[in-house]
C-alpha positions in Angstrom: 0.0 0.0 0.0 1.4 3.8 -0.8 0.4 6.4 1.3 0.1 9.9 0.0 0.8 12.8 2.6 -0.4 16.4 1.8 1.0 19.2 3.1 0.6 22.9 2.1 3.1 25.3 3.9 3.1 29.3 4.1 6.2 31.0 5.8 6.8 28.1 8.0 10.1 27.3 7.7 11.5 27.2 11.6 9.1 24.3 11.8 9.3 22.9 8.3 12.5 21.0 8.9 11.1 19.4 11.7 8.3 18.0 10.2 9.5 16.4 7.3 12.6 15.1 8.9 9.9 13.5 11.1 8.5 11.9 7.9 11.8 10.8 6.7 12.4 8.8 9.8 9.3 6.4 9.4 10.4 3.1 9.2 7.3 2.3 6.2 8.7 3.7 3.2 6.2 3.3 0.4 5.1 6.7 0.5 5.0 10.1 -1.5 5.2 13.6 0.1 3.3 16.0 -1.8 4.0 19.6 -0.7 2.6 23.0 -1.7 4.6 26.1 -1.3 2.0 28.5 -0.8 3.8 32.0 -1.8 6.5 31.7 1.2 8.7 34.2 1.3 11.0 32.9 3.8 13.6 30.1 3.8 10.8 27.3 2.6 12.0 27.3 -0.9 15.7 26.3 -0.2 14.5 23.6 2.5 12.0 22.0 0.1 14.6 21.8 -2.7 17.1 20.3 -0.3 14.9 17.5 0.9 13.7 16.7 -3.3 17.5 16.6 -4.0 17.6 14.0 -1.5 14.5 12.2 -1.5 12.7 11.4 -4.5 9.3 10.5 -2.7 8.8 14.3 -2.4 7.0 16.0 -4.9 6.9 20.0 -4.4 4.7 22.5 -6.0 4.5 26.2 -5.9 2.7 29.3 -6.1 4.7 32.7 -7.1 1.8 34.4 -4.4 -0.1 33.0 -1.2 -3.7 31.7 -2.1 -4.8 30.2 0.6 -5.2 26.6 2.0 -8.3 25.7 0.4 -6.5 26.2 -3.6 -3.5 24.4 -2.1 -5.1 21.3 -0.7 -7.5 21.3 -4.0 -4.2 21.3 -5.9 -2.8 18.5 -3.7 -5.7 15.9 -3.7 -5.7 16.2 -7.6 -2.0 14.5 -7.4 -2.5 11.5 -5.0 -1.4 8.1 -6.2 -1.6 6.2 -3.0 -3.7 3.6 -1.3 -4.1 5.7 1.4 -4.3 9.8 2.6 -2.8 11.2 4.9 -2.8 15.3 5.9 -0.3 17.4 8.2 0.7 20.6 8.7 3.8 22.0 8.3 4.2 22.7 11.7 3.2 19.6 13.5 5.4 16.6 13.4 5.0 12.9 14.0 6.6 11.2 17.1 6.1 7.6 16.3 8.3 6.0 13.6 6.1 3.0 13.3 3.2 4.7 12.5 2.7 3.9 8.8 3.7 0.6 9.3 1.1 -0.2 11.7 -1.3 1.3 9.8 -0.9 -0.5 6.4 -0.5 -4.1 8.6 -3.8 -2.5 10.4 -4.9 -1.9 6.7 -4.3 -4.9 5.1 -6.0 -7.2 8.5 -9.3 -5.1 8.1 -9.9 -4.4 4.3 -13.3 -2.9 4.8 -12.1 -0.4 6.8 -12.0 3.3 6.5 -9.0 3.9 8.0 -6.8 4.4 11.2 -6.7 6.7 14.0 -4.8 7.6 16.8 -3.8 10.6 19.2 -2.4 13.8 19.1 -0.2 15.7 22.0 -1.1 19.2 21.6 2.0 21.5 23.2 2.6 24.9 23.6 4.0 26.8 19.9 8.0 26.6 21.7 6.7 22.7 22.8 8.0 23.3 26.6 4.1 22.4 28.0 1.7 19.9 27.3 -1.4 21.3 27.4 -3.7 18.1 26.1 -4.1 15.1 24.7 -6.5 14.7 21.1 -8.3 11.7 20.0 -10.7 9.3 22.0 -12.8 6.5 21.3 -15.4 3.9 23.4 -13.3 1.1 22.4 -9.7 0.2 21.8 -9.0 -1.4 18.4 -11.5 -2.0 15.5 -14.1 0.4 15.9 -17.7 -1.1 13.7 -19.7 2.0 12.0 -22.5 1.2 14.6 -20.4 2.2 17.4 -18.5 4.5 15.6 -22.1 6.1 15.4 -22.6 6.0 19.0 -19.8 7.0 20.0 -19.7 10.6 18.0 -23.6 11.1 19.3 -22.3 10.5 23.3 -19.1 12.7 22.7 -17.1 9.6 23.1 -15.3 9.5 19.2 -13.5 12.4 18.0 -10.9 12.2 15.4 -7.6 13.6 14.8 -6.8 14.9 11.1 -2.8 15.0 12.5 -3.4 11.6 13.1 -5.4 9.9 11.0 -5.0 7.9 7.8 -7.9 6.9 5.2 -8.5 5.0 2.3 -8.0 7.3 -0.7 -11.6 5.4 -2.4 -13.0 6.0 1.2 -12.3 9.8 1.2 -13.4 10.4 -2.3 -16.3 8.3 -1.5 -17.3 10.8 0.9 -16.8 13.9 -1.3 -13.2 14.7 0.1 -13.0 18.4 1.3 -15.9 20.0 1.3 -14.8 23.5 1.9 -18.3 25.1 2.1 -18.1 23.3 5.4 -15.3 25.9 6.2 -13.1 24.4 9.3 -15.5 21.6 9.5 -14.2 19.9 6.1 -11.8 18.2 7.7 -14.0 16.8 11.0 -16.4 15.7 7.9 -14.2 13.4 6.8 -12.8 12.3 10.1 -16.0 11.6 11.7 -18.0 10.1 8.8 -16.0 7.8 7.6 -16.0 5.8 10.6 -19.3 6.1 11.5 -19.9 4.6 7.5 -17.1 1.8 7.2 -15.8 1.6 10.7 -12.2 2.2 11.9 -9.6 1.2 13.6 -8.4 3.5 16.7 -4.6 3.0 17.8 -4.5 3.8 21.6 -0.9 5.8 21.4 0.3 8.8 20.7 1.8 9.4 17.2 1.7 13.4 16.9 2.4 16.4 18.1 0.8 19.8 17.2 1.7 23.2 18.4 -1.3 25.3 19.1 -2.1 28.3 17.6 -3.2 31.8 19.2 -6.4 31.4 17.4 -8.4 28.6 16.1 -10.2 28.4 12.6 -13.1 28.0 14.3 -13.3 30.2 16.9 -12.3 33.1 13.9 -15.8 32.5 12.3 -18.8 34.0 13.5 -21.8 32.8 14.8 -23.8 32.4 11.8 -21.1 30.8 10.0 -20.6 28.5 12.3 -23.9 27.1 12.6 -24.3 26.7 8.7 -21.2 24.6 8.4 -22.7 22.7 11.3 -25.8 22.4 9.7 -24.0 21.3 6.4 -22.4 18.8 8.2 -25.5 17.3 9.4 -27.4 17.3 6.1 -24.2 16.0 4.2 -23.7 13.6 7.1 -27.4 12.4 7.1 -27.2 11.6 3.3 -23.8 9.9 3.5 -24.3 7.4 6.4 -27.4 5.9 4.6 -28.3 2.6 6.8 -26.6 4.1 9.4 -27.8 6.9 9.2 -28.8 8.5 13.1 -32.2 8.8 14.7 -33.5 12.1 15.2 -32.8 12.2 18.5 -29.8 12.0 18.2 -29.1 14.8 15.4 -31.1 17.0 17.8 -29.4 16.0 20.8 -26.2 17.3 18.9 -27.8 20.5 17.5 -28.0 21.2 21.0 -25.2 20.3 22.2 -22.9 22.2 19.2 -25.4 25.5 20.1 -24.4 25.1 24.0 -20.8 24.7 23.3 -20.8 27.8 20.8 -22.8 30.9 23.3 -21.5 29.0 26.8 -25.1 28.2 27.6 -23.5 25.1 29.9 -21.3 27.3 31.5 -24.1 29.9 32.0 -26.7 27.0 33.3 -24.0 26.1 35.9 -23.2 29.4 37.3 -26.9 29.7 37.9 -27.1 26.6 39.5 -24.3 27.6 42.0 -26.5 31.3 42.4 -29.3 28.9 43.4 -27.2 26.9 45.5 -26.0 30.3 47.1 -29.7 31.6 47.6 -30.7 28.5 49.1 -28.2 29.0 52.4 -29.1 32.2 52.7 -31.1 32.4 56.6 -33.5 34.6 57.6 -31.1 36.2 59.8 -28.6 36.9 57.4 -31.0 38.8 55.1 -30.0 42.6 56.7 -26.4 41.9 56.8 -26.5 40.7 52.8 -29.1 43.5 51.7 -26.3 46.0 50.3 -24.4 43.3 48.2 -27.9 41.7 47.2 -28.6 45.8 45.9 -25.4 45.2 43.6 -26.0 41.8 42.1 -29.4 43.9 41.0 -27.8 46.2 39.6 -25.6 44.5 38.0 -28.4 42.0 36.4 -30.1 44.7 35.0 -26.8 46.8 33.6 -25.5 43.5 32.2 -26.3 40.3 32.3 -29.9 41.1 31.5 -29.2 42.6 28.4 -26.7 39.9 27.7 -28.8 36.9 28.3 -31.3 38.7 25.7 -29.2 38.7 23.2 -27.9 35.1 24.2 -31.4 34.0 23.5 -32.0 35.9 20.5 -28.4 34.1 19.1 -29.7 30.9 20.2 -32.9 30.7 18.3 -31.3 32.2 15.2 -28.9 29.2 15.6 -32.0 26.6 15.4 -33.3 28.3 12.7 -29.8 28.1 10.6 -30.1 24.1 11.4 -33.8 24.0 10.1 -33.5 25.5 6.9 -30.0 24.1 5.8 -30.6 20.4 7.3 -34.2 20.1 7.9 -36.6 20.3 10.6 -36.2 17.9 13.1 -39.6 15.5 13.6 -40.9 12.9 15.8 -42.5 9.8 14.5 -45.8 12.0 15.1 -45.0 14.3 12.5 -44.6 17.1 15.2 -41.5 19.2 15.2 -39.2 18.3 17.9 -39.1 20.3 21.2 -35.4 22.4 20.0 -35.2 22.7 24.2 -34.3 26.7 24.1 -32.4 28.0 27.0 -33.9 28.8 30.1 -30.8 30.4 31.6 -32.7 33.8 31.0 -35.9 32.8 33.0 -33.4 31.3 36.0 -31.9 34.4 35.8 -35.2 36.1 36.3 -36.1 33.9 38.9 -33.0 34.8 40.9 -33.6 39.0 40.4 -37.2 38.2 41.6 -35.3 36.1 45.2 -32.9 39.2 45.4 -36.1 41.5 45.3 -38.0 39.7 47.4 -35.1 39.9 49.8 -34.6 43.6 50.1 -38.2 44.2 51.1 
């Protein structure tokens, strides 16, 4: 089996070294490196050139001006020749030698198989802290689409592209990158793909990647966002066919990738430790807490009143994006099903009416 690695690069040459000596050192050598030179202006050209002179699995491409990682990785998939896909940035690097080989014997064991997982160490940008450890699954080892399914539904499976490796007819298959799904085109395919064909996750560590100040994700804005979520769950819907998830589970994750995106979870808790506070409050401490009491009022109707409003209004806007890109959400009945808006305004509410009730 030959693996195909894509990599498209942009002024990164203090870490481009790295990486591809990285590659060099993996003991599976049926591979090909192809590499897009974005526009650098730095020393990239003269590494690149170096390594080619050297190592005739690379293939390097370039652009005179910087266009961007989508044109690049469009450019890229166009050239594959291998079995197999595998994507990495210029400034992460691998950390286990054997992984290619493992994953072709992994490959060649299970040939239904989408493809091969594993984790990913993510470190500071000078790699001096670990800050956390990518990639989980329910199960060690051969992961069926079934479970693969439940696992992405119960937050249980999530995928590493610095880690992963697919079948080149599996990704295809699945439409390779879709960029209208923006940063999701690459948790598409890592997600899908398992929960179609099944996979196999390798409990180890085989990456490292240096985090960034700022992610793609957290760049777009809200409305964004939730449309390449909501393409992901119309495109995923049609893909998955038998497998495809029950209702209750797509709106179980509508909910749960609105609550990560406007903090509602974090907002639901901190009311829950308010109430917690309100309930120890005694009837003799009432006078002694009246002045502070006065300040969280004001301060609930300078701030967090207004905020809360426009959390709400962000939220339904949200379920609305979902519903007209993937499709109201139904129960066998035929009735739409309950979207479970917020309530962390009304607790809110609840709490100013304690806190009024208490200065009387």
């Amino acid at each position: 089996m030959k693996i195909s690695l894509l990599l498209s690069t942009f002024n990164h040459a203090e870490y481009l070294q790295g990486c591809l000596t990285k590659i060099d050192e993996q003991t599976y050598k049926n591979y090909e490196v192809l590499v897009y030179n974005d526009g650098s202006t730095d020393n990239t050209k003269k590494i690149l050139e170096e390594i080619k002179n050297r190592n005739q699995r690379y293939k390097i491409f370039s652009s005179n001006k910087n266009q961007g990682i989508k044109k690049a990785i469009n450019f890229l998939i166009k050239k594959i020749t291998g079995d197999l896909i595998f994507g990495i940035a210029s400034d992460d690097f691998l950390v286990s030698k054997t992984f290619f080989q493992k994953t072709v014997a992994i490959m060649n064991d299970n040939p239904l198989l989408a493809g091969v997982f594993a984790k990913t160490e993510i470190r500071s940008p000078n790699l001096k802290k670990k800050l956390w450890v990518m990639g989980n699954c329910g199960v060690k080892g051969v992961l069926v689409p079934e479970m693969a399914v439940k696992g992405f539904f119960n937050n249980d499976l999530f995928v590493p592209g610095s880690s992963s490796i697919w079948r080149t007819k599996c990704f295809f298959d699945a439409g390779g990158f879709d960029h209208r799904l923006g940063s999701q085109c690459d948790y598409f395919i890592n997600h899908v793909l398992p929960m179609k064909y099944g996979a196999y996750f390798l409990d180890e560590t085989v990456a490292v990647m240096r985090k960034s100040g700022k992610s793609l994700s957290s760049a777009v804005k809200n409305q964004s966002f939730f449309k390449n979520h909501a393409l992901f769950e119309k495109k995923a819907t049609a893909f998955l066919g038998i497998q495809r998830p029950s209702n209750q589970q797509w709106k179980t994750w509508r909910k749960s990738v609105i609550n990560a995106r406007l903090d509602l979870e974090l907002n639901g808790y901190l009311s829950k430790r308010l109430e917690e506070a309100f309930i120890r409050i005694h009837e003799w401490e009432k006078d002694a807490l009246a002045p502070y009491l006065g300040e969280i009022k004001a301060i609930y109707e300078t701030k967090a009143k207004p905020f809360n409003r426009w959390l709400h209004q962000e939220e339904q806007k949200a379920h609305r994006i979902f519903d007209k890109i993937a499709g109201r959400i139904e129960n066998p009945t035929g009735e739409p099903c309950d979207t479970g808006l917020s309530s962390s305004g009304k607790k809110l509410r609840d709490y100013l009416k304690k806190i009024t009730t208490l200065l009387k």
